[in-house]
C-alpha positions as CSV (number, residue, x, y, z in Angstrom):
1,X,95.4,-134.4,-132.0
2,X,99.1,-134.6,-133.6
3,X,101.6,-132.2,-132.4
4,X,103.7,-131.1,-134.9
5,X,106.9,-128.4,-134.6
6,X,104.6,-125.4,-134.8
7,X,104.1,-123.6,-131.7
8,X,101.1,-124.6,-129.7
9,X,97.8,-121.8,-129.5
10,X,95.1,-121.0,-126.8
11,X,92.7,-122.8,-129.2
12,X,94.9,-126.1,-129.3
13,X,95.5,-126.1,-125.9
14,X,92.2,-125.8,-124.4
15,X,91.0,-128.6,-127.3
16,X,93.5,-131.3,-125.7
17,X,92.5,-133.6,-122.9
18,X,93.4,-133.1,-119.0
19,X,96.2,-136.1,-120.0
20,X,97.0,-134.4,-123.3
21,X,97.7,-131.3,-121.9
22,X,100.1,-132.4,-118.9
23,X,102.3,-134.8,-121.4
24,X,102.7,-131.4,-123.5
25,X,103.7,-129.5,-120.5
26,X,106.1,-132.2,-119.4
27,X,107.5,-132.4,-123.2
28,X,108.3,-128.9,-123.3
29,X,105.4,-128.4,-126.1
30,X,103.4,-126.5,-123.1
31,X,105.0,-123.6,-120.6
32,X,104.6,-125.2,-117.2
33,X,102.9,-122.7,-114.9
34,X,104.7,-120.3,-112.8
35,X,104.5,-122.3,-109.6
36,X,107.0,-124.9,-111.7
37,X,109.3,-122.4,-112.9
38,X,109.4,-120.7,-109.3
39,X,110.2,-124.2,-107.5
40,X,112.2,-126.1,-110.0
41,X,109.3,-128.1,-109.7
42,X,109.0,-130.9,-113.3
43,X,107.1,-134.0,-113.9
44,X,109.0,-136.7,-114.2
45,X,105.6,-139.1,-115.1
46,X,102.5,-138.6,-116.6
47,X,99.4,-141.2,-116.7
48,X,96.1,-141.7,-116.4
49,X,95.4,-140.9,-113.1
50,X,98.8,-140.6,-111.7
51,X,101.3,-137.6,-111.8
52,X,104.9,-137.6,-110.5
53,X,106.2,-134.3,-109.8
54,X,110.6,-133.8,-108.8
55,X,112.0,-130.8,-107.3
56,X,115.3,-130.1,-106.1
57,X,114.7,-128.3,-101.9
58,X,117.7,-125.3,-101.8
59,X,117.9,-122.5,-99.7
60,X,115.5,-120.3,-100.6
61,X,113.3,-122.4,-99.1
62,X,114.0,-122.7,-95.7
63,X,111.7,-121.8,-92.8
64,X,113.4,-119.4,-89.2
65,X,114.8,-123.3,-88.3
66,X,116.8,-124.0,-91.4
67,X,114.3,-126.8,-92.4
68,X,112.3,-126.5,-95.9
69,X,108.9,-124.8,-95.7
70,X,106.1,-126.9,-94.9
71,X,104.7,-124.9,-97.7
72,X,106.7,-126.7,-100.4
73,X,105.8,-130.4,-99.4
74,X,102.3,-128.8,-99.7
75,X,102.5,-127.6,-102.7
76,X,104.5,-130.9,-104.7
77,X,101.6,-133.1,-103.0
78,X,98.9,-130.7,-103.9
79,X,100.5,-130.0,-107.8
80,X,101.2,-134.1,-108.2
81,X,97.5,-134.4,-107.0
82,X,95.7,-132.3,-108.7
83,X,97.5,-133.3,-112.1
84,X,96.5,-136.5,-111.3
85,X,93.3,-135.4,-111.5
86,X,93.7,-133.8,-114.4
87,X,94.6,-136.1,-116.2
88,X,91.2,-137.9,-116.2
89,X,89.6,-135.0,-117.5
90,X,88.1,-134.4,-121.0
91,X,88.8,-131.4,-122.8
92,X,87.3,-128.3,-121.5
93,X,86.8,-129.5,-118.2
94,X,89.0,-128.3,-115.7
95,X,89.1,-128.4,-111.3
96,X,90.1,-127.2,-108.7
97,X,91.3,-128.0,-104.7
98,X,88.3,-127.9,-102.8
99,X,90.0,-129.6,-99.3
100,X,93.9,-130.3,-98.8
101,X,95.2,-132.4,-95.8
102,X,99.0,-133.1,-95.4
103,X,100.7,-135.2,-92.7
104,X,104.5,-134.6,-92.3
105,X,106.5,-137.0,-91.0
106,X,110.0,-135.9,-91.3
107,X,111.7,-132.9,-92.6
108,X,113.1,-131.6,-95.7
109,X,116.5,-130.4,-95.5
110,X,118.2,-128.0,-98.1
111,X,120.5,-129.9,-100.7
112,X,119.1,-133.4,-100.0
113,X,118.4,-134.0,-103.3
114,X,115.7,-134.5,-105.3
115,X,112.3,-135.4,-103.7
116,X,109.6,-136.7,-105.5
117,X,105.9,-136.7,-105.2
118,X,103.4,-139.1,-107.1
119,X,99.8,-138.1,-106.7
120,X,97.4,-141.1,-108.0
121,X,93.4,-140.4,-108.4
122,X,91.5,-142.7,-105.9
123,X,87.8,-141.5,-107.5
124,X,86.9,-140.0,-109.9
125,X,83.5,-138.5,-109.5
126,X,81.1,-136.3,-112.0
127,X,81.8,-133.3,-109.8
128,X,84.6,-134.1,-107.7
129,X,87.6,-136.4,-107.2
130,X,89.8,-137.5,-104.6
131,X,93.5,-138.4,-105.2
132,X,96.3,-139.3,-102.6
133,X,100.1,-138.0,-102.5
134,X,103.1,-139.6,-101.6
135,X,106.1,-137.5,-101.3
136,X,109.6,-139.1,-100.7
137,X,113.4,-137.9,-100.5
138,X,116.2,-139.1,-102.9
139,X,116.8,-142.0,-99.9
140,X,113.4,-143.1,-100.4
141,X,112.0,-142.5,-96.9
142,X,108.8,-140.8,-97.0
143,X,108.9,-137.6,-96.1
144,X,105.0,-136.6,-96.3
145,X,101.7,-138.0,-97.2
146,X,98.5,-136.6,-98.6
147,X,95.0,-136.2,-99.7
148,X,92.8,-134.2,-101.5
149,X,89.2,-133.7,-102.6
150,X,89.1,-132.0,-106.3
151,X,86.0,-130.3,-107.4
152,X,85.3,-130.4,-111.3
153,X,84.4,-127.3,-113.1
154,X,82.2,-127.5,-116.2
155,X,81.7,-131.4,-116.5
C-alpha cells in the first residue's frame, strides 16, 4: 500500500499491516491514540518486532512522594511492548495484554528528561506473543524492566 497526501480512512487503516500501521502513526499519517497524546508519549523507532517509545516525565505525573507514578513506567513498557508486537502482525489481526510484569529499579523524577522505552518481541506465537521492555532515563541508567505475554485476536 502507497500512502499518498490524501487523508487516511477506516478502510485503509484496518487494510495495513501491524508494522504498516505503527510507521503511519509515527509519521503523522495516523492519530496516535489518546494514551499518546495524554502522556506526550511518541515513537521514536519502529521495526519488525521492536518499538521505541519517548516521553518527557513532568509534574502532572507525580505520585504523594514527588516521584513519577509507577503507573507511567508501566504504561511506556506495556505501549513499546505491545507495539512491538504489533508490528509482527498481518492485517486484521490485532492483540491484546494478557499478563504484564514490571520491575522498578529506580525512580523517575519530574524534568529528567526524556526516557525511553524499547519493547522487542521475544516469540511470536499463533495465539500469543511475549515481548520484553527496557526503559531508561536520558543518562542511560535503566530505570525499569519488563515483560509481557500478548494474546492474538483473530489470527
Amino acid at each position: 500500500m502507497t500512502l499518498d497526501s490524501a487523508p487516511l480512512t477506516l478502510d485503509d487503516i484496518v487494510a495495513m499491516t501491524g508494522l504498516e500501521l505503527m510507521r503511519a502513526v509515527g509519521r503523522g499519517d495516523v492519530p496516535p491514540p489518546g494514551i499518546a497524546v495524554t502522556l506526550g508519549m511518541m515513537p521514536v523507532e519502529i521495526d519488525d518486532g521492536v518499538c521505541t517509545f519517548e516521553l518527557s516525565p513532568d509534574e502532572r505525573m507525580t505520585n504523594p512522594l514527588g516521584t513519577i507514578h509507577g503507573g507511567i513506567a508501566a504504561t511506556i513498557l506495556d505501549s513499546c511492548m505491545g507495539c512491538a508486537v504489533h508490528t509482527t502482525l498481518p492485517a486484521g489481526v490485532g492483540y491484546t495484554t494478557a499478563q504484564l510484569n514490571v520491575h522498578y529499579l529506580r525512580a523517575m523524577m519530574p524534568g529528567m528528561g526524556p526516557v525511553r522505552a524499547t519493547g522487542t518481541v521475544l516469540h511470536r506465537g499463533r495465539t500469543q506473543s511475549t515481548a520484553e521492555g527496557r526503559l531508561y532515563a536520558a543518562d542511560g541508567k535503566l530505570i525499569a524492566h519488563a515483560t509481557t505475554t500478548c494474546l492474538i485476536l483473530g489470527a
